[in-house]
C-alpha positions as CSV (number, residue, x, y, z in Angstrom):
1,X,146.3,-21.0,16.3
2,X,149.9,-19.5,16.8
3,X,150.4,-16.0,18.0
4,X,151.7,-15.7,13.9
5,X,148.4,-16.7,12.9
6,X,146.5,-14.4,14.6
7,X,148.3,-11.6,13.5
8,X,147.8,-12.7,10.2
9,X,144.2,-13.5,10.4
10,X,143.6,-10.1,12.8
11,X,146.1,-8.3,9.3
12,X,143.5,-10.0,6.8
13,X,140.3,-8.6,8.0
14,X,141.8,-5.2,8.9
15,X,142.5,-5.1,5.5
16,X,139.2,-5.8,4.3
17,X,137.4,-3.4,6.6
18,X,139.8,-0.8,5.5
19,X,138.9,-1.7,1.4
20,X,135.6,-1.4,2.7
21,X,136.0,1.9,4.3
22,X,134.0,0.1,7.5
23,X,134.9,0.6,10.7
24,X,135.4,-1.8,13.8
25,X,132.3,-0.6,15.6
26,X,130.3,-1.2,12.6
27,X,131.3,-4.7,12.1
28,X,131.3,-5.3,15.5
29,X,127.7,-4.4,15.6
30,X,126.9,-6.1,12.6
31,X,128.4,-9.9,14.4
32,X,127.2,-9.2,17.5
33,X,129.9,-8.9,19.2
34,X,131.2,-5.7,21.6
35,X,133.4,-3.2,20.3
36,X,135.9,-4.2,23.1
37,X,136.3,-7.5,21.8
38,X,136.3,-7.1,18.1
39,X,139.3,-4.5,19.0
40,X,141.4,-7.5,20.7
41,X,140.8,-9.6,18.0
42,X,141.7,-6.6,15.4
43,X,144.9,-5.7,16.9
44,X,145.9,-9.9,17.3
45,X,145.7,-9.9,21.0
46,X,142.9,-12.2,21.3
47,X,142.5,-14.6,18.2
48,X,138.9,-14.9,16.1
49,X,137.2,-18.0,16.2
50,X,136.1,-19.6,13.5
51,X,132.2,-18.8,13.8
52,X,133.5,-15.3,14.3
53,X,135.5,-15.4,11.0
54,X,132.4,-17.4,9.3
55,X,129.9,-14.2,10.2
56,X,132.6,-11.8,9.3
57,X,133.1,-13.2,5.4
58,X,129.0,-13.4,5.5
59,X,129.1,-9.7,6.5
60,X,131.8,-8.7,4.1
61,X,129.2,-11.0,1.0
62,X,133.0,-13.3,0.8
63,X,133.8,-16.6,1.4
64,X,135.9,-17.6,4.3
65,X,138.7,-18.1,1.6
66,X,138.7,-15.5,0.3
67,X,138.8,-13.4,3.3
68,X,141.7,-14.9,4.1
69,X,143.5,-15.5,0.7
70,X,147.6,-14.2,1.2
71,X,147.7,-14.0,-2.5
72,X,146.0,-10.6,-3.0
73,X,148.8,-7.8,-4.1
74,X,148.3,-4.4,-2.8
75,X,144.6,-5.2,-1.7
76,X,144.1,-6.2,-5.4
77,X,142.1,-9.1,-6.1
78,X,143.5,-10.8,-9.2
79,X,140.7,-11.3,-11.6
80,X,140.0,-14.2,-13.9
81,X,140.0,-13.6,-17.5
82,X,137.1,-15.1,-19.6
């Protein structure tokens, strides 16, 4: 994964923990992971791995898609009409 994609991954879950109003700690604790390292990975120095992203989109009740969809507006999800 390039640096880019880090960032962009790291920019995609900040995003959702900050939708969520959840902080780093808290998902931290909830993937089992150290606050240290979930901060690396937040910030884009260290990148996720996949099993990391695949707990996180579980934690956050998303698919891994989803999580990391670039076609959301302004943190809006676009909806479907029925």
């Amino acid at each position: 994964m390039t640096s880019a994609a880090a960032e962009d991954v790291a920019t995609a879950v900040r995003m959702e923990l900050a939708r969520r109003r959840m902080t780093g700690k808290a998902l931290a604790e909830s993937i089992g992971m150290g606050q240290r390292s979930i901060s690396k990975r937040l910030v884009g120095k260290v990148p996720f791995k996949a099993d990391e992203l695949l707990r996180i989109a579980d934690v956050f009740g998303m698919k891994l898609g989803e999580l990391l969809d670039d076609s959301r507006d302004n943190g809006e999800r676009e909806e479907v009409a029925s």
